[in-house]
C-alpha positions as CSV (number, residue, x, y, z in Angstrom):
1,X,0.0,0.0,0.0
2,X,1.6,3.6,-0.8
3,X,2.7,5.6,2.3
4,X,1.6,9.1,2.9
5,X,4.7,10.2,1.6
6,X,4.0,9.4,-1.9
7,X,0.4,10.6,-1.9
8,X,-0.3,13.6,-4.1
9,X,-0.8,16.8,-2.9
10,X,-2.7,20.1,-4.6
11,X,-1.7,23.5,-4.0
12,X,-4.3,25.9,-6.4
13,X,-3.8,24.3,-9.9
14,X,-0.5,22.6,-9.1
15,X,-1.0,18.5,-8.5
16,X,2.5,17.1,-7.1
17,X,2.4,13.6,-7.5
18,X,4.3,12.9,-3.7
19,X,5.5,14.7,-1.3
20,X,9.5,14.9,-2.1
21,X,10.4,18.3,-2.8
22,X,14.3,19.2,-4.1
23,X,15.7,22.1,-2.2
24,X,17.0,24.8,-3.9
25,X,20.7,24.8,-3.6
26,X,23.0,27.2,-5.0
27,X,26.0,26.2,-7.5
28,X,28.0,29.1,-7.7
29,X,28.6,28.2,-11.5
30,X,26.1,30.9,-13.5
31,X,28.0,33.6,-15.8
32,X,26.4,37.2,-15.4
33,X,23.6,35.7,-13.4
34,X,23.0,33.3,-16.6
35,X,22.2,29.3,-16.1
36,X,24.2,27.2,-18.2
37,X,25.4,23.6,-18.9
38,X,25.8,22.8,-15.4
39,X,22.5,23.7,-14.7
40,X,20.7,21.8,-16.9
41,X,22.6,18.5,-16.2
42,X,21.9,19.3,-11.8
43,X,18.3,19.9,-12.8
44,X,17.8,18.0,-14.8
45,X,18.9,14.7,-13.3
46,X,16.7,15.8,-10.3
47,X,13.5,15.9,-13.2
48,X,13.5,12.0,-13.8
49,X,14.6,11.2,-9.7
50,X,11.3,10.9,-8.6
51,X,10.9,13.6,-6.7
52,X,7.4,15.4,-6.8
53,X,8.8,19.0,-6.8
54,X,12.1,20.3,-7.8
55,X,13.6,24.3,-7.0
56,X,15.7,26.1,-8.8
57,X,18.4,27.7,-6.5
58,X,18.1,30.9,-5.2
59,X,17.9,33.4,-8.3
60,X,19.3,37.1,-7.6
61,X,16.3,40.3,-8.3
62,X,19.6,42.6,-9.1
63,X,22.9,42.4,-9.4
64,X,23.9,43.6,-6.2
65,X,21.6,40.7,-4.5
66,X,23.8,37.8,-5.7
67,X,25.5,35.5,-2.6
68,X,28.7,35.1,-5.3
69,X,29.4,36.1,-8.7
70,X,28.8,32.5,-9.6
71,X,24.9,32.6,-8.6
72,X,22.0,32.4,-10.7
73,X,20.2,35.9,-11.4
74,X,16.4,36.5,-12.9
75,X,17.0,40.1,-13.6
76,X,17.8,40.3,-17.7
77,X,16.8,39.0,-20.2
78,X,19.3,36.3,-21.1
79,X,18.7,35.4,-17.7
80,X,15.4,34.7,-17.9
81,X,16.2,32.5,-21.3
82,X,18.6,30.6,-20.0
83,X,16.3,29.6,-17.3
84,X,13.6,28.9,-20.0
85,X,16.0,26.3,-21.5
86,X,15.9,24.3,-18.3
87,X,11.8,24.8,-18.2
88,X,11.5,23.5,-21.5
89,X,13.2,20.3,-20.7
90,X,11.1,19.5,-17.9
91,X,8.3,19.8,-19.8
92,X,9.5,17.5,-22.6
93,X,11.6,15.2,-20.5
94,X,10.9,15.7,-17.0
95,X,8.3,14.1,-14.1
96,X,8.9,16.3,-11.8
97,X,7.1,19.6,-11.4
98,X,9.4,22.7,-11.2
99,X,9.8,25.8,-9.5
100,X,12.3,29.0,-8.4
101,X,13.4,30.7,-5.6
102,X,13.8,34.3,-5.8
103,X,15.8,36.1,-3.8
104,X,18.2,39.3,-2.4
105,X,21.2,38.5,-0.6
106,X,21.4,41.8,1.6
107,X,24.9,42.2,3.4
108,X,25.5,38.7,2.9
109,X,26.0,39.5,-1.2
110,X,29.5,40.1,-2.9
111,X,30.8,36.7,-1.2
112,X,33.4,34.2,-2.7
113,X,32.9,31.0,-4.1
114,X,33.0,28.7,-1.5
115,X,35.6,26.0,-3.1
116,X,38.1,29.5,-3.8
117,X,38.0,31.1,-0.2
118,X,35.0,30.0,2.0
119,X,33.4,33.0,4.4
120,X,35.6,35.5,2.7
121,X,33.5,38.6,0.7
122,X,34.6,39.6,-3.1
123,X,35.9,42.6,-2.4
124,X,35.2,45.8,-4.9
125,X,39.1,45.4,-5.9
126,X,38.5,41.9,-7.3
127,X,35.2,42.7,-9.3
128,X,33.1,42.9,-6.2
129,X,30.1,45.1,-5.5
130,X,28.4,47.2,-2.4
131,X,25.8,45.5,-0.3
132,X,23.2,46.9,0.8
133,X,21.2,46.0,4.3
134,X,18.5,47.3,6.7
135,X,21.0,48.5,8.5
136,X,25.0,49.3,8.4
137,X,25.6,46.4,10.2
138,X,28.4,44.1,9.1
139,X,27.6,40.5,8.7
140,X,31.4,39.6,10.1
141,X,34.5,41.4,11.4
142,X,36.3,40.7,8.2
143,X,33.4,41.9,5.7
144,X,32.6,45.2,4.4
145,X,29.6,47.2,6.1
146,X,26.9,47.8,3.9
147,X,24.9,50.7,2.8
148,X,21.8,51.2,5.4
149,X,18.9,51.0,2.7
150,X,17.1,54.7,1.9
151,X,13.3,54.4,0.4
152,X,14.8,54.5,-3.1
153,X,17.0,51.4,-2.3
154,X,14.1,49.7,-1.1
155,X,12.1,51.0,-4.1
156,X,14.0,49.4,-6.2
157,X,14.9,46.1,-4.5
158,X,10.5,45.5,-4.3
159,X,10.9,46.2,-8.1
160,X,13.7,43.9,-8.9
161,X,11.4,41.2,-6.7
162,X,8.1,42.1,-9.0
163,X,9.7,41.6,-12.2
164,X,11.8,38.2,-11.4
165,X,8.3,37.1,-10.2
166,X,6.9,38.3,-14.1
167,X,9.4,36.4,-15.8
168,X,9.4,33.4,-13.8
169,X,5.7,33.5,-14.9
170,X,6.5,34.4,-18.8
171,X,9.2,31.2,-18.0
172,X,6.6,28.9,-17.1
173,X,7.3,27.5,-13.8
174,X,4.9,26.4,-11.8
175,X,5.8,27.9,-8.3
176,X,7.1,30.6,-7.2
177,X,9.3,30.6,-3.4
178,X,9.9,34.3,-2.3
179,X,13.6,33.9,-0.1
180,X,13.2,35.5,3.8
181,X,15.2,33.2,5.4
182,X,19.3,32.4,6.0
183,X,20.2,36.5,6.9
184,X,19.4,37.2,3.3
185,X,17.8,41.1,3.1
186,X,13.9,40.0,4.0
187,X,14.9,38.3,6.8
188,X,18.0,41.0,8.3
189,X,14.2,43.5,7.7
190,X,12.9,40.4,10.1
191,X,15.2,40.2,12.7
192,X,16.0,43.4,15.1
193,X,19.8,41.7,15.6
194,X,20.2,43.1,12.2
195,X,17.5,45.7,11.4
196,X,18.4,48.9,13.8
197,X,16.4,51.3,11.7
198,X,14.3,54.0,13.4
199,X,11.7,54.7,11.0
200,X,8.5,52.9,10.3
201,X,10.6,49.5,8.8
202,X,12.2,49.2,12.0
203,X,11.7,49.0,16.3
204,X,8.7,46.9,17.0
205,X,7.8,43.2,15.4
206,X,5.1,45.1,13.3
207,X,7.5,47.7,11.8
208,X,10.0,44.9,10.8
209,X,7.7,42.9,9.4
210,X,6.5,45.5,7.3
211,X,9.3,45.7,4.0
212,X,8.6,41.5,3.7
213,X,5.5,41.8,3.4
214,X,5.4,44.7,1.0
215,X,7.3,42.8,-1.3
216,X,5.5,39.0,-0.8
217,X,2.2,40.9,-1.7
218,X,3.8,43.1,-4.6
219,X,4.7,39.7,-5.4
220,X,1.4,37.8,-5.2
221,X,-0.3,40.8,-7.5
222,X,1.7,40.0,-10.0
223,X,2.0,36.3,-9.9
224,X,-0.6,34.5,-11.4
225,X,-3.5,33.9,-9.0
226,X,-4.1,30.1,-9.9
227,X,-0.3,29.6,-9.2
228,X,1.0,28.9,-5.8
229,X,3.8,31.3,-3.8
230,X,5.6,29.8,-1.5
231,X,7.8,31.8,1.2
232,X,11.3,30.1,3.1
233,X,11.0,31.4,6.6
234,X,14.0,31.3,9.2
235,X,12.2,30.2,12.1
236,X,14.7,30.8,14.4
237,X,18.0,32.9,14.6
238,X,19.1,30.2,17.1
239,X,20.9,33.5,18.8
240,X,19.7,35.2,22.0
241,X,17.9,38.7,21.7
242,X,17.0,37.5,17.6
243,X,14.3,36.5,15.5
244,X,12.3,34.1,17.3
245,X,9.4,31.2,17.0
246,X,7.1,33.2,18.3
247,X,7.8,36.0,16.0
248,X,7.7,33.3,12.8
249,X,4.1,32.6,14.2
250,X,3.1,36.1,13.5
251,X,4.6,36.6,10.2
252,X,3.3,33.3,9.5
253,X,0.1,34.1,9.7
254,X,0.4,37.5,8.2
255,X,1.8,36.3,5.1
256,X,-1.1,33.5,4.7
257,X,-3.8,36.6,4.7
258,X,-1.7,37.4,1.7
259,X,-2.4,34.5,-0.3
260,X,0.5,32.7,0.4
261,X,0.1,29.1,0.2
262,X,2.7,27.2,1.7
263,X,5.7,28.1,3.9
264,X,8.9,26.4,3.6
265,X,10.5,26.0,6.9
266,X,14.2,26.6,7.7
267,X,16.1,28.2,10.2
268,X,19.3,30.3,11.0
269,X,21.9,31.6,8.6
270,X,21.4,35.0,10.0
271,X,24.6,35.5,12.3
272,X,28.4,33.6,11.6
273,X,28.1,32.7,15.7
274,X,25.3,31.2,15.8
275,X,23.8,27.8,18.1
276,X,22.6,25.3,16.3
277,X,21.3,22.0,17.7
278,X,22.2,19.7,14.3
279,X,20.4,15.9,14.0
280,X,18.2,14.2,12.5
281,X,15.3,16.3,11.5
282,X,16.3,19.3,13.6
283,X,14.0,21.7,12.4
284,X,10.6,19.8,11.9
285,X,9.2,20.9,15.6
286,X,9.2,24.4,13.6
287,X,7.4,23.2,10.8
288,X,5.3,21.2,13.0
289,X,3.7,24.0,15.1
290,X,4.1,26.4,12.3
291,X,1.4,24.1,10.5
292,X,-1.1,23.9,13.9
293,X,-0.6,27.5,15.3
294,X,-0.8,29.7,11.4
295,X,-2.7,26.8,9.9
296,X,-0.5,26.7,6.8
297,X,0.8,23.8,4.9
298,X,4.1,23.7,5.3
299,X,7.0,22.2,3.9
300,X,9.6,20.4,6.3
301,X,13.8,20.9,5.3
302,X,17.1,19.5,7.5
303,X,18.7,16.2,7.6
304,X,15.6,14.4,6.4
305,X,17.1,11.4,4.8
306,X,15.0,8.3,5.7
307,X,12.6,7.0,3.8
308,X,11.0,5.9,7.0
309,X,11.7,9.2,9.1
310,X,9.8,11.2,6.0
311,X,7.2,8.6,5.9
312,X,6.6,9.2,9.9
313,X,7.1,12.9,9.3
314,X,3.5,13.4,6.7
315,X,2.3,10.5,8.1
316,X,1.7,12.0,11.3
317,X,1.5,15.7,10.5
318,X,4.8,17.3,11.3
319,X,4.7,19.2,7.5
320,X,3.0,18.6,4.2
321,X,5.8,18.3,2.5
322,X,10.1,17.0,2.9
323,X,12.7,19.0,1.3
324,X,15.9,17.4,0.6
325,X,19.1,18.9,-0.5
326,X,22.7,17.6,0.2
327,X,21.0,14.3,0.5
328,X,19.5,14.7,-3.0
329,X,22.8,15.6,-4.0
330,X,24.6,12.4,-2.2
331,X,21.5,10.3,-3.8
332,X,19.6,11.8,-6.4
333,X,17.9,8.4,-7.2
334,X,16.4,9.1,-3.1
335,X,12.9,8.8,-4.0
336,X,13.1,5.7,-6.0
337,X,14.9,3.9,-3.1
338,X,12.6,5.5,-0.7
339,X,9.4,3.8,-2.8
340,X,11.1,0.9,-2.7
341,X,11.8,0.8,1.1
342,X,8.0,1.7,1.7
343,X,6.5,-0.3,-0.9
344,X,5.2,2.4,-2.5
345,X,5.8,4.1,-6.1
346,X,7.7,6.9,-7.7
347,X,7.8,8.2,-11.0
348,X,9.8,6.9,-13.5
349,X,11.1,8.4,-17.3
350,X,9.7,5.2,-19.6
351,X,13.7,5.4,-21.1
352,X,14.3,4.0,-17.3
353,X,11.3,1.9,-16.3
354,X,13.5,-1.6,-16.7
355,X,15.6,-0.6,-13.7
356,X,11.9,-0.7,-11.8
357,X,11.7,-3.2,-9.2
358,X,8.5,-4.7,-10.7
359,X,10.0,-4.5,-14.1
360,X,13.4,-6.0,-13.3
361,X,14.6,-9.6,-14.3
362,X,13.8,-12.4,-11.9
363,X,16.1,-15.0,-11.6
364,X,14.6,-18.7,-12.9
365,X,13.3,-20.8,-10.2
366,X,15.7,-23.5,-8.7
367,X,14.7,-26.9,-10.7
368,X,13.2,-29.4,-8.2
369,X,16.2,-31.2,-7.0
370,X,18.6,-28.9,-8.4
């Protein structure tokens, strides 16, 4: 009998065949923001894995809101058809459904690639650019401080947000994820150990709150209304005097009266000294109350890499959905094997379906007396 974890699941006119969702992860290997070879073979292979849901990694609005000079962008337009080239193989090839992340890095932008000089920013001298943040609040002793945002800044970082969100429509994926989690600039707006402003975007939970949700429901006007938006939530800054649960509660349920549909739940990333308490599916408690206390479905990420564990995870209610990501990159064949340890059924390309359990060679029966 198929488990709970391979049941379908609706979201307006999207129909996910199971619950396995590939994370967005970033691979610091796009030219001027453009998706390229690389791209198409790491998404690709995650469009005939059997996953329900795949992400593409965390696309920059500008420029400026880039992690590296290696990420993705969704701010041109060769950006936007180089993205469309990995759409349009799904749609021939793929199982899965797909969708993007969009997103600013904040004070966390102009960074290195990680394999070159991990934790160290690009600096201006090397082809780098100037953040810009809530606040002028450095992210580390070592990196630059950024520009404290003025109204035109912010102007113009909600405009960068509506147009990705236009041409991820003209693209043709089928959800949207707004980024305000990992210290990226929604969620350093969220937090008051980064957001010091004294104007109306800053001081009480309200007032913090308040440039997020600007831009989630800028983005919802423009994103098509039977298309789900999805928003990545820190849930905790897992640092004293920070963001907190019972803050994530609140913005929880705000962004839900803004027609946000499911809310994919992280945590941290925030501050370089931060606490956290790593293991086996460390974060679902958030995800967990997140779905009883705003009453949103919510997707579940972090270390969830048994088939058994995810089953038990849906099964009982924790989250709607798993994410997976360095375990989708160890195994990206994880949802077959997971079928096969639940006796249940993924989705398979028909070039693959001999490599099916049900479809693979038996050996002959032993002749009596043999």
């Amino acid at each position: 009998m198929a488990g709970r974890l391979f049941s379908p699941i609706s979201f307006k006119n999207l129909t996910l065949s199971n619950r396995i969702v590939v994370s967005p992860m970033c691979q610091y290997s796009a030219e001027n923001g453009n998706a390229n070879d690389w791209h198409l073979m790491h998404l690709g292979q995650f469009s005939v894995s059997g996953a329900g849901l795949v992400f593409v990694e965390a696309s920059a609005v500008e420029p400026r809101g880039r992690i590296t000079p290696g990420d993705l962008g969704l701010y041109s337009d060769d950006n936007e058809e180089s993205l469309a080239r990995i759409v349009r193989f799904y749609r021939k090839y793929g199982k899965a459904k797909i969708g993007i992340q969009i997103a600013h890095a904040g004070r966390k932008g102009s960074d290195s690639l990680p394999w070159l000089a991990l934790g160290r920013p690009y600096h201006q001298s090397e082809g780098g650019w100037e953040t810009i943040a809530p606040s002028a609040i450095r992210y580390h002793e070592n990196w630059p401080v950024p520009l404290a945002m003025d109204q035109s800044m912010m102007k113009t970082a909600r405009k960068g947000f509506v147009e990705s969100a236009k041409r991820a429509d003209r693209i043709g994926f089928d959800i949207l994820e707004v980024h305000s989690a990992h210290g990226y600039l929604l969620h350093e707006f969220l937090s008051p150990l980064t957001n010091h402003r004294t104007d109306e975007y800053g001081g009480s939970l309200q007032n913090r709150l308040r440039f997020p949700l600007e831009v989630i429901s800028d983005v919802r006007a423009v994103w098509p209304e039977a298309k789900p938006l999805a928003v990545r939530i820190s849930a905790t800054d897992y640092f004293t005097g920070g963001w907190d649960f019972g803050d994530c509660v609140q913005y929880a349920a705000q962004i839900k009266r803004l027609g946000v549909d499911v809310i994919d739940v992280s945590a941290g990333g925030l501050v370089p000294d931060q606490k956290i308490p790593f293991g086996p599916g460390y974060q679902v408690p958030f995800s967990e109350r997140i779905r009883k206390e705003a009453g949103m479905p919510t997707i579940s990420v972090g270390m969830i890499n048994d088939p058994h564990q995810a089953e038990e995870i849906i099964a009982t209610g924790k989250a709607d959905m798993i994410a997976m990501a360095r375990g989708m990159l160890y195994d990206p064949r994880w949802p077959w094997h997971a079928a096969e340890a639940l006796e249940s059924r993924a989705e398979y390309p028909p070039q693959y379906l001999r490599c099916e359990p049900s479809k693979r060679p038996q050996p002959f029966p032993k002749t009596r007396g043999a």
